[in-house]
Each structure stands twice: as C-alpha cells, then as structure tokens.
C-alpha positions as CSV (number, residue, x, y, z in Angstrom):
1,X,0.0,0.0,0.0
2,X,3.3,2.1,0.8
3,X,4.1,1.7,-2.5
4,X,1.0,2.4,-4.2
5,X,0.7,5.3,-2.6
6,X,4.2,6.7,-3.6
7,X,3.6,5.8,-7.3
8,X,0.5,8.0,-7.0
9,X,2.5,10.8,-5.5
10,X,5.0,10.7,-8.3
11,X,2.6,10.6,-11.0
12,X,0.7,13.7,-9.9
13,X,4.1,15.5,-9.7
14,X,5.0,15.2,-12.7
15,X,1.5,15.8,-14.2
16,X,1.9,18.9,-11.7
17,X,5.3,19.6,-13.5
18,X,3.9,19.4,-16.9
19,X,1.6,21.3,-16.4
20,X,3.2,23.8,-15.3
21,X,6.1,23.6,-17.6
22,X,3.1,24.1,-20.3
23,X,1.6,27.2,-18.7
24,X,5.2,28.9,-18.5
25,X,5.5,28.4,-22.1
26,X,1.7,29.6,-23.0
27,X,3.2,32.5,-21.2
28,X,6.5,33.1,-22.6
29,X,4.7,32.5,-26.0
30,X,2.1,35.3,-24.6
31,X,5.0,38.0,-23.7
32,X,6.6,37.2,-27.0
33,X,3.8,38.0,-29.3
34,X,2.5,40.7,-27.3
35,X,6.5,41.9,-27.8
36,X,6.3,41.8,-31.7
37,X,3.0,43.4,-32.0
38,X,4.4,46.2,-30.3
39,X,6.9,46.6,-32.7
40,X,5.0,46.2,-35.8
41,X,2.9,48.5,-34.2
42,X,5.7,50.8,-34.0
43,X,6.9,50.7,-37.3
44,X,3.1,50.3,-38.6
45,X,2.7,54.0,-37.0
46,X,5.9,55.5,-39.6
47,X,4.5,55.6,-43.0
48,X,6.8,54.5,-45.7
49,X,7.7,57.6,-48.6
50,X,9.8,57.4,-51.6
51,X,11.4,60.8,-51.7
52,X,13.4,62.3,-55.3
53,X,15.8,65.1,-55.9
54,X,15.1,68.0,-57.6
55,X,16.1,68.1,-61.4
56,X,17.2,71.8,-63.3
57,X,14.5,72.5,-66.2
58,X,14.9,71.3,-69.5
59,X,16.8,73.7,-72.0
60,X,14.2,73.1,-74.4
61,X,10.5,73.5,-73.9
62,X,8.6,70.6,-75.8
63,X,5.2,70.5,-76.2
64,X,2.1,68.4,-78.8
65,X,-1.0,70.0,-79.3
66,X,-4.3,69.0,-81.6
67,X,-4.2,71.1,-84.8
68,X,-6.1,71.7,-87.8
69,X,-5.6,72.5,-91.1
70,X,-7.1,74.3,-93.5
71,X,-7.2,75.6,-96.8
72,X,-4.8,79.0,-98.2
73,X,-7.9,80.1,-99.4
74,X,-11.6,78.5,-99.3
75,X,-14.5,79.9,-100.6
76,X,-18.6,78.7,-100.5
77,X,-20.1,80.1,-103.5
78,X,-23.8,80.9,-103.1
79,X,-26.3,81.7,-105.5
80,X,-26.9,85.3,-106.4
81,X,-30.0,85.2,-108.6
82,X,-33.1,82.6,-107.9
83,X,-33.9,79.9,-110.4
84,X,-33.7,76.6,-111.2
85,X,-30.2,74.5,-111.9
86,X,-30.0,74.0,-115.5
87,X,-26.9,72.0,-115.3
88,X,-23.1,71.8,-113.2
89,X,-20.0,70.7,-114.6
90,X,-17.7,70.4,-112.0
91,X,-17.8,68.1,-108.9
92,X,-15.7,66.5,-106.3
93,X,-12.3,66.5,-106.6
94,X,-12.3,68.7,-109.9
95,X,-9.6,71.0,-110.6
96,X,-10.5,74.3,-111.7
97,X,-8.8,77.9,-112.3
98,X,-10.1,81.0,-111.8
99,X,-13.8,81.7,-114.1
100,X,-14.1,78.4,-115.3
101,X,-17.9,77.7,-114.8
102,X,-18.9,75.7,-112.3
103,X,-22.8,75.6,-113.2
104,X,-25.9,77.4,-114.5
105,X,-28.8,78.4,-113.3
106,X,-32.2,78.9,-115.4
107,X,-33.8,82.4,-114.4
108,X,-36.6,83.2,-116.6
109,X,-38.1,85.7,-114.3
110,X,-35.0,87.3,-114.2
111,X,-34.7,87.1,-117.9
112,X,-38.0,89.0,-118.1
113,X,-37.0,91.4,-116.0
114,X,-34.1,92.1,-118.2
115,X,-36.0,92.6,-120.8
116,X,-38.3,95.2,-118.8
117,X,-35.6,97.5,-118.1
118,X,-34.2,97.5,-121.6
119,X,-37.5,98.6,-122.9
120,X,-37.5,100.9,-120.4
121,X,-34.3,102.6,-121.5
122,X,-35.5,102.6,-124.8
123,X,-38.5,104.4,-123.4
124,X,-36.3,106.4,-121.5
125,X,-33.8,107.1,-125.0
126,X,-36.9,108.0,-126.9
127,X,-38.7,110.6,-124.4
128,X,-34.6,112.5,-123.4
129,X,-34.5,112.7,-127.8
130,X,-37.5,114.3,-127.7
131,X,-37.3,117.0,-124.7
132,X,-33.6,117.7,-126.2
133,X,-35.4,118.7,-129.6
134,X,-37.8,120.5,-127.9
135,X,-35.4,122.6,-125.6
136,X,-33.2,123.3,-128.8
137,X,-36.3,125.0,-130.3
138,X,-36.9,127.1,-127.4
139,X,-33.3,127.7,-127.2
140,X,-33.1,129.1,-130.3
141,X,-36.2,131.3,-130.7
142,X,-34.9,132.5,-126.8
143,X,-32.5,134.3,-129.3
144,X,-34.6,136.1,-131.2
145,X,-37.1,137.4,-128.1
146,X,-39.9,135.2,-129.7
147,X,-40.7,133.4,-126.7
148,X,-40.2,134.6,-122.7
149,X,-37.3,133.2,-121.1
150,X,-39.4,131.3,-118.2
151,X,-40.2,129.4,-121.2
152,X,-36.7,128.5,-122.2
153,X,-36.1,127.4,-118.6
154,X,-38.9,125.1,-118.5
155,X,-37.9,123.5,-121.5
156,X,-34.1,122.9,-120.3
157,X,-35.8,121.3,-116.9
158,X,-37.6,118.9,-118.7
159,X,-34.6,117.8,-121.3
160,X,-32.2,117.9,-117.6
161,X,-35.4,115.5,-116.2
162,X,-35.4,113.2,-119.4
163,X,-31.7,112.6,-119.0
164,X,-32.1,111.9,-115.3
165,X,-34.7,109.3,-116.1
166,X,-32.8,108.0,-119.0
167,X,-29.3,107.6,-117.1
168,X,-31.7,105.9,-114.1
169,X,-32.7,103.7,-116.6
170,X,-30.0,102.0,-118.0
171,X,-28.5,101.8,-114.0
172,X,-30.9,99.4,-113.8
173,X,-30.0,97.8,-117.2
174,X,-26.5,97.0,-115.6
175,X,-27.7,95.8,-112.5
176,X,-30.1,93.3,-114.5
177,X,-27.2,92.5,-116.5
178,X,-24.9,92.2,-113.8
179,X,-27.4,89.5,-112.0
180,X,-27.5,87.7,-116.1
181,X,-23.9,86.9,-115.5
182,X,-24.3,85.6,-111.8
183,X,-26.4,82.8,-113.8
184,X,-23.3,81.1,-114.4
185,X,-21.7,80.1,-111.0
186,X,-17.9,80.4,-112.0
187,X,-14.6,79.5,-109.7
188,X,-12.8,83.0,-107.7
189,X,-9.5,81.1,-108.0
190,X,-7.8,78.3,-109.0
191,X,-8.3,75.4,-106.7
192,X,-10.2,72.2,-106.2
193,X,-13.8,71.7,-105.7
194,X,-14.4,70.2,-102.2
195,X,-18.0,70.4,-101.8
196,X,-21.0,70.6,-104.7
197,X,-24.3,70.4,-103.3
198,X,-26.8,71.1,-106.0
199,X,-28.3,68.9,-108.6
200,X,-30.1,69.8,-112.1
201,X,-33.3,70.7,-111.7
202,X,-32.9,72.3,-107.8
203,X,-34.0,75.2,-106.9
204,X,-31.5,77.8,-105.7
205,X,-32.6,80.9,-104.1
206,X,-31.1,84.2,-104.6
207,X,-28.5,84.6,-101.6
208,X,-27.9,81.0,-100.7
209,X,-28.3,77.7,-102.0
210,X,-30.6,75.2,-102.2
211,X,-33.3,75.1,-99.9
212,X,-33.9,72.7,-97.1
213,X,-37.0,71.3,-95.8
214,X,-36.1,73.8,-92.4
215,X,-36.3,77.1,-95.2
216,X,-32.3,77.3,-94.5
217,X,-30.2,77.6,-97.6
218,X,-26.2,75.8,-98.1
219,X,-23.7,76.7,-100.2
220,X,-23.6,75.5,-104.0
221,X,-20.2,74.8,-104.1
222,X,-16.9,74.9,-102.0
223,X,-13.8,76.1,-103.7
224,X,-10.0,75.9,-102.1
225,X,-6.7,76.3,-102.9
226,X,-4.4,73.6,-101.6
227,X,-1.1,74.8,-103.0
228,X,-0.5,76.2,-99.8
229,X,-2.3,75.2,-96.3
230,X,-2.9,76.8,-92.6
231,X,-2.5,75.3,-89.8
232,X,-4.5,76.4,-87.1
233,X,-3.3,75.5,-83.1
234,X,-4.6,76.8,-79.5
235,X,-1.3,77.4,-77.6
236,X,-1.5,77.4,-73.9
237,X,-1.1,80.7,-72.2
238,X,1.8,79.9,-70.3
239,X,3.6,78.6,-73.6
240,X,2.7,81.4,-76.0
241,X,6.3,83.3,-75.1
242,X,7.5,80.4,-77.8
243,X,5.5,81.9,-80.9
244,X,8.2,83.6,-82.6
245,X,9.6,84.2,-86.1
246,X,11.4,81.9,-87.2
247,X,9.1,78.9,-85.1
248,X,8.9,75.3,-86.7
249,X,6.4,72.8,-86.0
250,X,6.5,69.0,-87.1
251,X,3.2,67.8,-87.8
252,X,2.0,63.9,-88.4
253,X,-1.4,63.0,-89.4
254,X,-3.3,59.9,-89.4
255,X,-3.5,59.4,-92.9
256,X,0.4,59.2,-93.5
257,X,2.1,57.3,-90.0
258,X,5.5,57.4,-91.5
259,X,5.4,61.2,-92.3
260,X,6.5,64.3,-91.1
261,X,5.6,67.4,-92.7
262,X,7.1,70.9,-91.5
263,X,4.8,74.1,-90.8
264,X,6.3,77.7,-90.1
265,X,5.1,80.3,-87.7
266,X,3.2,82.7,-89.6
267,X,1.3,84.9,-86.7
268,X,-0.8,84.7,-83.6
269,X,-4.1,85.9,-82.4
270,X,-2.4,88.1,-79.6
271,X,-5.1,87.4,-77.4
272,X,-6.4,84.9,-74.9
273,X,-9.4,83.3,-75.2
274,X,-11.0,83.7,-71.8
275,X,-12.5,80.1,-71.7
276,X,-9.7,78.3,-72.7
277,X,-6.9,80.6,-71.9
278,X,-5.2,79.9,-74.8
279,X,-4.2,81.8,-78.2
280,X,-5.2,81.0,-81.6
281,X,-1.7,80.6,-83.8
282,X,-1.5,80.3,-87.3
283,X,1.5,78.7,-89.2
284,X,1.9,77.6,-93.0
285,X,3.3,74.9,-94.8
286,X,3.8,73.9,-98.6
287,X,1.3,71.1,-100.1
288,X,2.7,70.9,-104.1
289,X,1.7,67.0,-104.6
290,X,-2.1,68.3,-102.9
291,X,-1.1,65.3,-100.0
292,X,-3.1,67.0,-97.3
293,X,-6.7,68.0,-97.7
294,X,-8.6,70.5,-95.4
295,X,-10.0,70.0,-92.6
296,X,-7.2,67.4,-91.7
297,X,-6.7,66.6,-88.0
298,X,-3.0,67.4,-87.3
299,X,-0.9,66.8,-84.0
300,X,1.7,69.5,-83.5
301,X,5.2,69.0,-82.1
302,X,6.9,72.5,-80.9
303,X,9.8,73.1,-79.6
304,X,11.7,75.8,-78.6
305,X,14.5,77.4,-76.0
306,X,13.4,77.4,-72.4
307,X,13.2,80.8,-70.6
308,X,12.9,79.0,-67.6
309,X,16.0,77.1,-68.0
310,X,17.3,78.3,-64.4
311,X,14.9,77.0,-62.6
312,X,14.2,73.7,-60.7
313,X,11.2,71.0,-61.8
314,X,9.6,68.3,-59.7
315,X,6.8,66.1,-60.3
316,X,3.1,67.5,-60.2
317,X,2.2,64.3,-57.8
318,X,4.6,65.7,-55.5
319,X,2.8,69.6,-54.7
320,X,0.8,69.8,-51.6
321,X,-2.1,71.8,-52.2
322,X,-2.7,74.1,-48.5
323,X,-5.0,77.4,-47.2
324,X,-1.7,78.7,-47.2
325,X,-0.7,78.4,-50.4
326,X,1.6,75.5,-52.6
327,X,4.1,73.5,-51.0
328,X,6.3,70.6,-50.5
329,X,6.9,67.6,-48.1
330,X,10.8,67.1,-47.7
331,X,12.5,64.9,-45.2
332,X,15.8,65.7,-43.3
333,X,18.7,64.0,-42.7
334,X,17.0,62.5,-39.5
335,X,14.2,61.2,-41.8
336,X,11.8,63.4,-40.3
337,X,8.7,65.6,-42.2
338,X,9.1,69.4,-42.8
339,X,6.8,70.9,-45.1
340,X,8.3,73.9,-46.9
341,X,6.4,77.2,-49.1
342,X,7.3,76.9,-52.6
343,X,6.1,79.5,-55.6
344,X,5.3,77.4,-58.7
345,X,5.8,78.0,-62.5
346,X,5.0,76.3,-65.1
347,X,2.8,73.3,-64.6
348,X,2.2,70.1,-66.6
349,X,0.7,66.7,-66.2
350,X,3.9,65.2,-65.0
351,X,6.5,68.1,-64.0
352,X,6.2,71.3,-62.4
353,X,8.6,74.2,-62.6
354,X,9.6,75.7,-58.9
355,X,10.7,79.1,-59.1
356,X,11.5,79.7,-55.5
357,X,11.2,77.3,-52.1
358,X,13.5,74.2,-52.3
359,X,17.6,74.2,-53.5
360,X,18.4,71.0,-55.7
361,X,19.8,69.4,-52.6
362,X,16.4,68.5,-50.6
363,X,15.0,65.4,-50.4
364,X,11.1,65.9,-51.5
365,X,8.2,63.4,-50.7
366,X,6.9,62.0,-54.0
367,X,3.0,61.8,-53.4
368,X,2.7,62.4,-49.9
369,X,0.3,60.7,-47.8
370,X,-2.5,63.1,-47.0
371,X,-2.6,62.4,-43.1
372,X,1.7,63.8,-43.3
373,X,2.1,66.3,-40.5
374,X,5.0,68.4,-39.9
375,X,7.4,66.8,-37.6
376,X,6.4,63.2,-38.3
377,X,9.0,60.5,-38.9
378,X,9.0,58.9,-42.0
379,X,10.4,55.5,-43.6
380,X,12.1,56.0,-46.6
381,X,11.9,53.3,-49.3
382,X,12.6,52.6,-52.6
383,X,9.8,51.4,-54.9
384,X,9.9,48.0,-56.5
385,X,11.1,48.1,-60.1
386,X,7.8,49.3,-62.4
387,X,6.5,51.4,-59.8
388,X,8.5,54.3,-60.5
389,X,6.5,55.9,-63.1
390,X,7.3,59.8,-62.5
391,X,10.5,59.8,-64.5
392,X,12.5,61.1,-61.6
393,X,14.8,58.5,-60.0
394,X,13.9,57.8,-56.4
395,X,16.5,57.1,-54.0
396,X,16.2,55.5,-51.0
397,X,16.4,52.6,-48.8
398,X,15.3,49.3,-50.4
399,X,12.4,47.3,-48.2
C-alpha cells in the first residue's frame, strides 16, 4: 500500500510539472507575441515615402498640341440670282482655275426682268431725244425774243429730267445684267472643288443655296486652294512666349504614319481666349503634290528654347495643395517631415517648374500621404522596379 501510494505521488508530480512547464510556455509564448505586435505597431505608426531630388529644367521646352488644317484660301459660293439648276459641270475632286464655270442656273423671271428695263431705257432714250429737240427750239427762238425766257427754262428742266430718267434707266440695265452673268456660277480662283451640293433641276434661291426642308439655304459649291495650307493650333497661355519668327512645327497625321511634314510660324491671335486661356496661332506649310486636304486633324510638335531654364522641376504628384498656399513635403537627414512654401511656374501633367522654395539638394516626398504632418518621422523606401513611373529617380532605402 506504501508503494501504491508513492507511485500515486510521483505521478501527480509530474503531471503537476507538466503542467506547469506548459503554462510557462503559453506564457513566454504570450509576452513574445505581445512583444512583436508592439513593434510592428511601431513601425506600422511610420508611414513608408519614396522621396526624389530636384532636377534643373529642360533647355528646351517641348510641347504636342491637336491642330487643324485648313485651306490658303476656301471659298462657298452661293447663288446670287433665284432659279432653277440647268446644269453643273464640276464636282468633287475637280480641278478648276479661276472663271471656269462651275454651273448654271435657269432664271426666266429674271430674264423677263431684263428685258423690262431695256425697254424701259429705250422708253427712256426715246422721251430724253424728244425733250432735247424741244429745248433746242426754245433755245433758239430765246434768241430772237420770240418766246419769254421762263419758257426756255422750262424747257431745259424737262430735257435735264429726261436725262435723269434716262441715265436711271440704264443703271438698272446693268444691274439686271450684272445679276444675267451671276447665272453662271464660276470658280474666284484656281483650286479644287471640295463640296458641290446642288443637282439639275434644284432650286436655288437668290442669296444662298438650295433650300432645305427647315427654309435654310447651303452653299452651292466649296472652292479651295491647296497649293498652300494653314495650320491652325490653340497654344496654352503659359507657352505662347515660344510663338516667334522663325518657329517650326512637325506635324503627323493619321493618314500618313511614317510622315512628317514641316509648318512655319506665320502669326498669332495676340489674345487669350477667356474660356480656354489659350491663343489661336496660325503657321503655314507647302502642299505641291495636294497630299493633305482640309479639314485634316493634325498633331503638333513645338519646340523651342526654355526661358525657364534656371529653374528647378519636380513632379506634379509631389505639390501639396494648403489654405496657405503651394508647398512641398521634404524629409531631413533624420528622416523626419518638414513641409516647406514653394512659388510654382509652369505646370504640366507630369512636371512642375519651382521658381523659389527648395535648393536642388532637398529630399522631396513623391506623393505624400494626406494624413503627413510636420514633424512626423517617415520611412524612406525605394519602390519596387515598375512602380516608379514619374521619370524622376527615387533614391532611398530598399524594403
């Protein structure tokens, strides 16, 4: 029974020491982990940056802008006289020089009015013939005392009235013939015909071309001159110091991938337009083998010298935007926050020129977090390769 008992004692110490043993570690395991949350917590709390350097402007400004091009010279030629379209002879695509007729138009009312007012100048002829023979005769017995002189007068008013009437007359003889010749719709220059929106037998109306079921009235044809074309851009406010003589602009259109063609600078709007902010430039460029038509879409290349050359750029995604104006996160040599007032220049999608604030040497926060306060210790990392996409190289600690 001694025995038994002893064994029994032993046995519960040593599930008494195992257990015990077990709770130590639970505990150990406890104070551990509690240990290491604390530090991740830690280092949780200091937010990880990537910071970049400064970089000195470009020498060259670069810039691409959507352009247009357009004819040297375009011209919609509208009806003059009312009438029906007897028949056109030139359409799309047709190359014409200046007065070769483009179509005709069958007036007869204005045909009959022709031939009103030259029956009215003969009318007109016939009655000054008469009152000039009549006021001779007065005239002449006025010589001889045979009749009183009031009489003489009267009779050089009415041959002066007959005149007046006759030269009124055959003003409106020219403008009748004047409107005879606008029945032929000829081309004002040499040029190709880009538009033609009449057929035989439409109706034109004097003023304007053929009518719509709305009463509005289009253009017969379009006339333009491609020798030479214009190229029309909107340049940005901040980049219109660059449009000056002697400016070049590389174009490339849709229509022709594997081609540049070359414009020059011919003058600008010198004004803004208050919605856009942005000036209306105008440059020129040759077009002998008629490649490019108007109304092309055109994207510009410019480039020019950099009057901002001195100064520093970083990247847009690195301003901080504050009630107290523009300014940067940089981080010290104790990798700690310090936000600093900066006055900005010229700003793009990707870079922005500083003109005063930072010195090339300060380490600047590229997209700061927003919750960043001044004072706050930072982490700074390096991002993993593909990341980087702000052109600027990052440098930093790798993690």
């Amino acid at each position: 029974m001694a025995s038994m008992s002893r064994k029994h004692k032993l046995l519960l110490g040593l599930i008494a020491l195992v257990l015990g043993l077990y709770v130590v570690v639970l505990l150990l395991g406890r104070i551990t982990h509690n240990a290491h949350l604390h530090d991740v917590a830690e280092e949780s709390a200091v937010p990880n940056v990537a910071v970049i350097l400064p970089h000195k402007a470009d020498s060259k400004v670069s810039l691409t802008l959507p352009g247009t091009i357009d004819a040297w010279y375009q011209a919609p030629i509208y009806a003059q006289v009312s009438g029906y379209v007897k028949m056109w002879y030139k359409d799309y695509g047709a190359v014409v020089h200046q007065g070769d007729v483009l179509a005709e138009i069958n007036a007869p009312a204005l045909d009959a009015q022709y031939a009103q007012a030259l029956a009215d100048l003969d009318a007109q002829k016939a009655k000054y013939n008469l009152a000039s023979v009549t006021a001779n005769r007065w005239r002449a017995m006025g010589h001889s005392q045979a009749v009183s002189g009031q009489s003489v007068s009267v009779a050089t008013a009415d041959e002066q009235a007959a005149y007046a009437k006759m030269e009124a007359a055959q003003r409106n003889v020219d403008h009748f013939a004047a409107l005879e010749k606008f029945k032929q719709i000829v081309a004002p220059f040499d040029g190709v015909v880009t538009a033609r929106s009449i057929n035989v037998g439409d109706y034109v109306n004097s003023g304007g071309g053929q009518l719509n079921a709305a009463g509005g009235a289009s253009e017969l044809f379009t006339v333009a001159d491609t020798h030479r074309l214009r190229l029309f851009i909107s340049v940005p406010e901040i980049f219109s110091y660059i449009l000056t003589d002697g400016l070049t602009a590389e174009i490339h259109v849709p229509q022709y991938p594997d081609r540049t063609f070359t414009a020059k600078f011919l003058t600008a709007s010198l004004g803004y337009d208050p919605n856009t902010r942005t000036a209306v430039s105008e440059f020129t460029l040759d077009n002998a083998d008629h490649a490019l038509w108007p109304g092309t879409f055109a994207s510009v290349s410019l480039k020019a010298n950099n009057n901002a050359a001195h100064l520093l750029k970083i990247p847009t995604g690195s301003l901080v935007f504050q009630e107290k104006g523009m300014q940067v996160a940089t981080v010290d040599q104790k990798n700690t926050v310090h936000f600093k007032n900066i006055r900005v220049g010229k700003m793009a999608d990707s870079s922005t020129e500083v003109q005063a604030g930072i010195t090339a040497d300060d380490r600047i926060i590229n997209n700061p977090p927003a919750d960043l306060l001044e004072g706050d210790p930072v982490h700074i990392v390096t991002p993993a390769r593909g990341y980087n996409q702000s052109g600027w190289e990052e440098s930093g600690d790798d993690d």
